[in-house]
N, C-alpha and C positions, 0 to 999 in steps of 0.2 A: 970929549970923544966917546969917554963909555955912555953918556945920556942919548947920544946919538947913535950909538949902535944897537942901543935896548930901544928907541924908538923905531927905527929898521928893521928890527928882531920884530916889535910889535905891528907892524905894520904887513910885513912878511907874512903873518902869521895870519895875520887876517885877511889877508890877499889867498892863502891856502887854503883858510876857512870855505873862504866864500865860495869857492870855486870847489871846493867836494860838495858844500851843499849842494850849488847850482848842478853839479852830474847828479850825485844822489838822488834830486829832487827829478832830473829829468829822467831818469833811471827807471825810478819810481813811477813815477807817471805812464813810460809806455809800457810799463810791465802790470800794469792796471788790468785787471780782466773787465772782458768787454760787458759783463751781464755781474748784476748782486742778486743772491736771493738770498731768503731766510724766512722767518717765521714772522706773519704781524698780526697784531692781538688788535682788536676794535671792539670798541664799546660805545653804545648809543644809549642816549638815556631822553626821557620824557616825563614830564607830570602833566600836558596836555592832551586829552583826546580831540581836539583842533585842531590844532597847531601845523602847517604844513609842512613845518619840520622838525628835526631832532637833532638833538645836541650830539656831535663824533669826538671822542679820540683815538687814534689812531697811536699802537707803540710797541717796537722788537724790530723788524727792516728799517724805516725812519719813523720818526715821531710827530704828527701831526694834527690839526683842531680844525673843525668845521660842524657843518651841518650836513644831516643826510634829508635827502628827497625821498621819501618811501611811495614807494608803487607796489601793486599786485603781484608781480612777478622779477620786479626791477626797482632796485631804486637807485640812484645816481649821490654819490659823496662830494661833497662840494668843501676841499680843504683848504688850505693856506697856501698851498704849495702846487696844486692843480687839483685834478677829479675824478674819480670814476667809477664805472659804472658796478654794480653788484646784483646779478639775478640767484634768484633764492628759491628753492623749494617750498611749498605750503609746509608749514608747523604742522607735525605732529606727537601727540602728546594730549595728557590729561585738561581739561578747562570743565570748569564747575559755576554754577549760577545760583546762589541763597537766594527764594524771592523773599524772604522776612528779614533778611539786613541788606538785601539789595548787594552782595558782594560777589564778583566776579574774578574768578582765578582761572590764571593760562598759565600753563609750563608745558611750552614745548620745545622744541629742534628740530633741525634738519640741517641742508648743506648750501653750500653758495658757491660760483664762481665770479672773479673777479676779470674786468676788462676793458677795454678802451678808456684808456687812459688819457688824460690832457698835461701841461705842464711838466712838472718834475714823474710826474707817474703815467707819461705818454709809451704806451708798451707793456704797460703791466700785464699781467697775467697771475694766477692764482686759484685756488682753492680750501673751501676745509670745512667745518662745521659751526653753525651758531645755535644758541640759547637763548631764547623771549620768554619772560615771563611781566605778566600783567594782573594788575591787585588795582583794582579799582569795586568804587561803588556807585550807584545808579543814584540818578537823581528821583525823588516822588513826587507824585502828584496824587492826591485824594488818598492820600496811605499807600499806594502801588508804587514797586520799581515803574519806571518811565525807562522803554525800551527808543525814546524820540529827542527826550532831553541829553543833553553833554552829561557824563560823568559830575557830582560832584567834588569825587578825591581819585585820581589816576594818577600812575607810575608804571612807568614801562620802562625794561630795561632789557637792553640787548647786549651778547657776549659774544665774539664770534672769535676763530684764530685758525691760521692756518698758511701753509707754505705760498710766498710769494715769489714773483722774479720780476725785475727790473731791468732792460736793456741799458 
């Protein structure tokens, strides 16, 4: 009789379990606020001047990896998770050109907005500043940089962060 009672007791008990998760959980749920935002940090990096893309990650709101599309005034992030779009101000800031080692240096910034979003990042919105800098050197021909040939050694690397919000 007592094995059966502590089976009852245990039973009982998880019959109570379940059922405050089951509120708590749904509790929880509609007291969900309808929009996230915070802070996301992105970093794009390259060693091709070809390359039609560039390596993202994406981390601080969610975490996430893909490739960016880079354009003139726009370029489109293509992640794991959905995509969007980023228009950017021109860089400004110092760049310098060695023609006797052929080396080419950019540090610049400015700002971006973020938008149109697809998948998990359908809604986004955002703001904030990025960082490019670029160290590359020119390929020669007859002893001269070659302003026509690819890079022999580039790295580019982008920094950017700033407040986002998520529906």
């Amino acid at each position: 009789m007592l094995r059966l009672n502590r089976r009852l007791l245990g039973v009982a008990a998880a019959v109570v379990f379940a059922a405050s998760l089951a509120v708590t959980g749904a509790t929880a749920a509609s007291a969900a606020p309808a929009s996230v935002s915070g802070t996301l940090s992105v970093q794009i990096v390259s060693t091709s001047a070809t390359s039609p893309t560039e390596s993202v990650i994406t981390h601080g709101l969610f975490t996430d990896y893909g490739v960016d599309h880079p354009g003139n005034t726009v370029d489109k992030l293509v992640l794991q998770n959905g995509s969007f779009k980023v228009a950017h101000s021109p860089g400004v800031g110092p760049q310098s050109f060695n023609p006797q080692t052929c080396l080419l240096l950019v540090d610049q910034h400015g700002t971006y907005k973020i938008y149109r979003g697809t998948g998990k990042y359908r809604g986004i919105r955002g703001s904030g500043m990025y960082h490019v800098t670029v160290t590359s050197i020119a390929a020669r021909v007859n002893g001269k940089c070659s302003q026509t040939l690819p890079p022999v050694a580039y790295q580019l690397i982008i920094t950017a962060s700033g407040p986002v919000s998520l529906p």
